[in-house]
N, C-alpha and C positions, 0 to 999 in steps of 0.2 A: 621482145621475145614472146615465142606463144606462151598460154599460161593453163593449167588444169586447174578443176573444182574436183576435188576427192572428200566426198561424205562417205562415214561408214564409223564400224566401231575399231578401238585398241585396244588390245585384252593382254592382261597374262595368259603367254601360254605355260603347260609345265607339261614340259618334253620328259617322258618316259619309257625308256628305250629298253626290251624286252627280244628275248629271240622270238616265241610266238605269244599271242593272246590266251588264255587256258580257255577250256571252253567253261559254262557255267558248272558250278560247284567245283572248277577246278582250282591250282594253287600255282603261283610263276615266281621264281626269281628274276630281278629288274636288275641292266646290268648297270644304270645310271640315269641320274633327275636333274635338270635342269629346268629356270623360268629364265623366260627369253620374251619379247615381247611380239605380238601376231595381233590377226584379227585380219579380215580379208581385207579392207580398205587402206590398214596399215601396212600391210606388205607393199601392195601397191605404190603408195605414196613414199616409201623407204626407196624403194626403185627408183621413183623420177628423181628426189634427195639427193640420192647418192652420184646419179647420172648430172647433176648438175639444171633440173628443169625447172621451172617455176612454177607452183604450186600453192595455192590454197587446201586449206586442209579442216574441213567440217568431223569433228570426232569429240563425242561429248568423255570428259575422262571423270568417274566417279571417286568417292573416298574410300575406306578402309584399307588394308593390308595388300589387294590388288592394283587399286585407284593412286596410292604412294608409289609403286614400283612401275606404274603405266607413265604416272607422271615428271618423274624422278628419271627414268631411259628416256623418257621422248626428248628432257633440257638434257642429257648427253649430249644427243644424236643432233641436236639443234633443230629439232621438227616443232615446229609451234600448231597449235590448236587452242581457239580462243574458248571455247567452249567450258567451263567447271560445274559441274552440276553435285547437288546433295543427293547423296544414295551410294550406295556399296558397285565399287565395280564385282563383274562375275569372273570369270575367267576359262581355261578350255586344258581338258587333261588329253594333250597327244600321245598316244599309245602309238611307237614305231616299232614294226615288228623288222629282224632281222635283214628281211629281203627289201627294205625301205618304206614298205606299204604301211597307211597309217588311218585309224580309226580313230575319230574325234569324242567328247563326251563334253560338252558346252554348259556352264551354268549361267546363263544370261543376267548379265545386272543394269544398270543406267545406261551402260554402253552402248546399248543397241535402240538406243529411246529416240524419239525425234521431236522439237515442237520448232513450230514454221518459222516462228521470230528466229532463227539460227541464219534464218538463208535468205530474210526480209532486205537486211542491209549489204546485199551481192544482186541486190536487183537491176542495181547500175551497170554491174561489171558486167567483161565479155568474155567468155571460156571459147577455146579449140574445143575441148573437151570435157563431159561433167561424168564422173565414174560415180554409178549405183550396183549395191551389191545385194542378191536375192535376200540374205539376210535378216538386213534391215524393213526390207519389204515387206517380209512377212510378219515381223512385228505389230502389234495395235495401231500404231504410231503410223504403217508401212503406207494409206493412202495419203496421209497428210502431205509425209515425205515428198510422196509423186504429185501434186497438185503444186507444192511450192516449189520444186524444180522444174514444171510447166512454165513456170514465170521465168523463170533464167533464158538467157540467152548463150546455147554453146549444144556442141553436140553429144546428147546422153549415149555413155557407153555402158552397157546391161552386163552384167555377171551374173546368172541367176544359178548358181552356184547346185550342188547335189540335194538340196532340199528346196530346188526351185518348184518344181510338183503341188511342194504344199503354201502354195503362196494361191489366197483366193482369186479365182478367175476373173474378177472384176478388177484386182489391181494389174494382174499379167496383162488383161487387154487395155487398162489404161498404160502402162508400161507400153507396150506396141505402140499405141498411138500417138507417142512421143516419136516414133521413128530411130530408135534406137540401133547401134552398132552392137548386135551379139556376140560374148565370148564365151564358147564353153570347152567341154569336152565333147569327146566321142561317143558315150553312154549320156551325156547331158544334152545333144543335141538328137538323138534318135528318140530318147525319152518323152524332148518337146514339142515333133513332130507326129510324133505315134508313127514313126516311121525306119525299118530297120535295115534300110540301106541306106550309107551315110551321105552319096551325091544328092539321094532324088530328097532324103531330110533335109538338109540346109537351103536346096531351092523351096522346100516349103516354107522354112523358116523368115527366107528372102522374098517372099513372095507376101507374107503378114509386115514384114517393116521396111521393106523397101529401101533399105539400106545393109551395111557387108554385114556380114556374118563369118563369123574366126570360127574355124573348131583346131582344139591342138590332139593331135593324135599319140601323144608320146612320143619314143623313140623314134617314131616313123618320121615325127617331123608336125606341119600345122598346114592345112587349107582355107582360103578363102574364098568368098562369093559374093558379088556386089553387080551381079549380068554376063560378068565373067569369072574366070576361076583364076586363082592365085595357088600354089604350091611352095612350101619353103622344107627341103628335108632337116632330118634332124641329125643332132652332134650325139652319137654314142659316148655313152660313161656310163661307171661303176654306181649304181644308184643308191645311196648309203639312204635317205632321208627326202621321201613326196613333199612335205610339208610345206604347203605357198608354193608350191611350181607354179600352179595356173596363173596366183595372184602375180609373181612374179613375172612370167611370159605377159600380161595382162599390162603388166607397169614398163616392161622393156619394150611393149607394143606403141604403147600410148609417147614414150620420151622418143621414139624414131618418127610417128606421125609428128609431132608437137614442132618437130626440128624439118618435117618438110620433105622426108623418106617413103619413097614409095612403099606401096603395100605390102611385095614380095619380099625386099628390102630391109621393110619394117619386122616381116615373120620372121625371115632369116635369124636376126638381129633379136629378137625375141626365143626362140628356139635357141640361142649360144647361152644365153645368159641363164635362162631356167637350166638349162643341162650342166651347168656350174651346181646352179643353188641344188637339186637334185643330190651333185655329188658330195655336197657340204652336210652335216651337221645342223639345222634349225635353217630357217630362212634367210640368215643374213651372209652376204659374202664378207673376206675381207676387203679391205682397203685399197690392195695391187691389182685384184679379183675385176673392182669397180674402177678402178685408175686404167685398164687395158680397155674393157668393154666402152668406158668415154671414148676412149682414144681412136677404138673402131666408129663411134657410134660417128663421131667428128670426122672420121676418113669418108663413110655415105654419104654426111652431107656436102663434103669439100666433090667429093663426085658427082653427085646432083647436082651441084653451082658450075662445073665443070661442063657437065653433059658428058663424061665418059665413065667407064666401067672400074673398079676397084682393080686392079693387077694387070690393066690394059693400060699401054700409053697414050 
């Protein structure tokens, strides 16, 4: 079976769910608080998990009161990460406002830390895939990171995420130089091009890493570019909850290539599954949620082996 390398952090989140934001000096009642577990690399890797994919999972998990309840949900969930480190995990207050939309307030702890011996004894191993997240990049730690995943053998896929911008230009152009598969959005891909129409952006974006490039568009659906264009529309629903979409689409992207699913395929297939988690409550589905989406994911490849089309004979 293919296998992914997913490095990044796992954080408490604490979902706070509000009709709007006040503005400053203002005052809100909150209609309810939950801690759920997130963190971009995490969402990710709960995707391949659940989907049933093989997975390596680089995530340093810290102590005190966040680092227990990171550590304590991840042996639930049966997700392993060899990584323990001394130091206070941080955690992330999601603020969702009524209409789904959500604004982040991050306190960074151990979790986002990197030292290279982590990923020394994977120098053997071979990845389809090695997921890096803007994140982490941007941390102190963020060029070590990219030097010792130069050493790996598999193809880096880049999420450089809404505060990809402030990641210094010396690690974004070593990032490129890895040849990286970019995922963003549609504000994260005009951003990174300096460019504000979104076909002629992503061939510039394709034109520095010479490999595809995802952007997802929301409801409209996801495009790609790798010489040619890829198009997958999107599943309308009631959006109760943004939280991990991207990361999500990004993990349901990643377990359709892994399994040998074309591109388009692969987007479609990635576009159903974030348009669930959108219509959920935190980032996790249920159980019947992820027991269906296997069972499609398993129908594209029995089609692929086939050579014929899903509802064609």
């Amino acid at each position: 079976m293919s296998k992914a390398l997913v490095i990044g952090s796992t954080v408490c989140d604490i979902m706070v769910y509000l009709d709007r934001l006040p503005s400053r000096e203002g005052d809100a009642h909150i209609h309810e608080q939950t801690w759920s577990l997130g963190g971009c690399a995490f969402n990710v890797v709960s995707v391949l998990h659940a989907l049933g994919q093989k997975v390596d999972f680089i995530s340093p998990v810290g102590t005190g009161v966040y680092g227990d309840f990171v550590k304590a949900e991840l042996e639930k969930l049966g997700i392993q990460t060899p990584i323990l480190v001394t130091g206070a995990n941080g955690c992330c207050y999601c603020f969702i406002e009524s209409d789904g939309e959500r604004t982040f307030l991050s306190d960074h702890g151990v979790e986002y830390g990197f030292q290279k011996e982590w990923l020394q004894s994977l120098e053997q191993e071979s990845y389809d895939s090695i997921y890096l997240c803007g994140l982490e990049v941007e941390e102190p730690t963020g060029m070590e990171l990219i030097q010792a995943v130069s050493k790996l053998e598999g193809q880096v896929i880049f999420a450089p995420g809404p505060r990809g911008l402030l990641i210094p230009k010396d690690r974004l152009e070593a990032i490129y130089d890895l040849q990286p598969i970019l995922h963003l959005n549609e504000l994260e891909a005009k951003a990174f091009s300096e460019c504000e129409e979104i076909a002629e952006a992503v061939k510039i974006l394709y034109q520095r890493t010479g490999q595809l490039v995802i952007v997802t568009l929301g409801e409209k659906g996801a495009i790609a570019y790798d010489g040619r264009w890829y198009e997958a529309i999107g599943f309308p629903t009631e959006v109760l909850d943004t939280v991990g979409a991207g990361d999500s689409h990004l993990g349901a992207f990643l377990a359709a290539s892994l399994q040998g699913v074309d591109v388009e395929d692969a987007l479609s297939f990635a576009n159903r599954l974030a348009s669930k988690v959108v219509a959920t409550r935190g980032v996790h589905l249920e159980r019947h949620h992820y027991h269906a989406l296997e069972q499609e994911l398993n129908q594209l490849v029995q089609s692929k082996e086939s050579g014929t089309e899903i509802g064609n004979s």
